[in-house]
N, C-alpha and C positions, 0 to 999 in steps of 0.2 A: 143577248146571252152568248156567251163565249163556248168555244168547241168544248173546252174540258168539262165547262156545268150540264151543256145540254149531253154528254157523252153520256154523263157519270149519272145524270137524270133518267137512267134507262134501265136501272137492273133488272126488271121482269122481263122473263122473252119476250122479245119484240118478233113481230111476224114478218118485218122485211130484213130486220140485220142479224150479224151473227155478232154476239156480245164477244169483248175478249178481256177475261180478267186479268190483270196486272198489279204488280207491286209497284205501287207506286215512291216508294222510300228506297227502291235501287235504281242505281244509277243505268246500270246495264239495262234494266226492263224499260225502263221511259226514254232510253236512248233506241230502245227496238220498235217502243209502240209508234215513235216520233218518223223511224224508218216506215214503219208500216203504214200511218196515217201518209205519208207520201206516195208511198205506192197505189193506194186506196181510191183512186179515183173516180170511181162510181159511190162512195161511199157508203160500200157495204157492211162495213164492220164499224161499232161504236164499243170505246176503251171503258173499263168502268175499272178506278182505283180504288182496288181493296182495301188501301190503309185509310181510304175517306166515307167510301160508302159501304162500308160492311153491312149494317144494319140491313139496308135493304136488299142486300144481296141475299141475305140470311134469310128475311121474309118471303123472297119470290124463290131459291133455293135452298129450303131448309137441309138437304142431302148436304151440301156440301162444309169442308170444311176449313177456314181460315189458315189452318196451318199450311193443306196442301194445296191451298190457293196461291199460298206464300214460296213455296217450295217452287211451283209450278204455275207457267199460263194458263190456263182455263178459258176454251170455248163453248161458248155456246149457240149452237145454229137455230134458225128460227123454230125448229120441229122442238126444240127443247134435247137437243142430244148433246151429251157434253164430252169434249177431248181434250188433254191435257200434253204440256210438252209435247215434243216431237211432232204426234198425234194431232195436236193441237194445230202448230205450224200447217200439217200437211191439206186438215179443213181448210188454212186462212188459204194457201196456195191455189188450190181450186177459186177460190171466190176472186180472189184479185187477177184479173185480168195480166198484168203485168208478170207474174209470179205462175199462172196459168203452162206457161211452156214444160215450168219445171217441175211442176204435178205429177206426172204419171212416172218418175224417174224416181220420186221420193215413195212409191209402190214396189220397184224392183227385186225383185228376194234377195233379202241383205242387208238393204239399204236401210227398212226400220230398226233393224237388228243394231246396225251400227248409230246409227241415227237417235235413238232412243238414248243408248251408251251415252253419247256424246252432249246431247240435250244435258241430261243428269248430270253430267259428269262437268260441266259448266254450270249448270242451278248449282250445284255444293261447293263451287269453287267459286262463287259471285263477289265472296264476302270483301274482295279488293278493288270492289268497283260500285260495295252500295253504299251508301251514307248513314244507313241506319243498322243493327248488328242482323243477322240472317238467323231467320226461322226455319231450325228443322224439323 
């Protein structure tokens, strides 16, 4: 079974990884999760593409919604807590070991503040880097 089937075979919380939803039709987002899957070395986190396995996503998280899955990353940690952009980022940091240094720096007062801006403000300007047209 290949990393992307067994990933994307995971939408229900899982009790040891933190799920991390993505678009899979930008180019930007599978060029981040591909960044991420590298740093991942304990492999804590498992990718699940929104554009392939929606259904299931929609069954084990009925709350959520396709549009702003699309807009936005979407984690999900094993307790079932879910963080989005930035927020999102800041959960995967904690978990990866690698990205761990920079964790308590991405808490700073300020730093969400700008950080959040900046996440957004790259989501709505993606559309020159995905292959398929961007959902807002």
């Amino acid at each position: 079974m290949s990393r992307r089937s067994r990933d994307s075979a995971r939408p229900a919380v899982d009790a040891l990884h933190f799920q991390v939803l993505f678009d899979g039709g930008c180019g930007l987002c599978t060029r981040s999760v591909a960044w991420l899957r590298h740093l991942d070395r304990h492999q804590m986190l498992r990718f699940v593409d929104i554009t392939t396995d929606w259904e299931a996503i929609a069954t084990a998280h009925p709350s959520l919604d396709r549009d702003a899955c699309a807009v936005a990353m979407h984690v999900i940690d094993p307790d079932g807590r879910i963080t989005t952009g930035f927020d999102g980022f800041r959960t995967i940091a904690w978990v990866l070991t690698t990205l761990a240094p920079l964790a308590p720096f991405l808490h700073v007062p300020g730093v969400p503040f700008i950080g959040r801006r900046v996440y957004r403000y790259v989501a709505a300007h993606r559309t020159t880097t995905c292959t398929v047209p961007h959902r807002r």
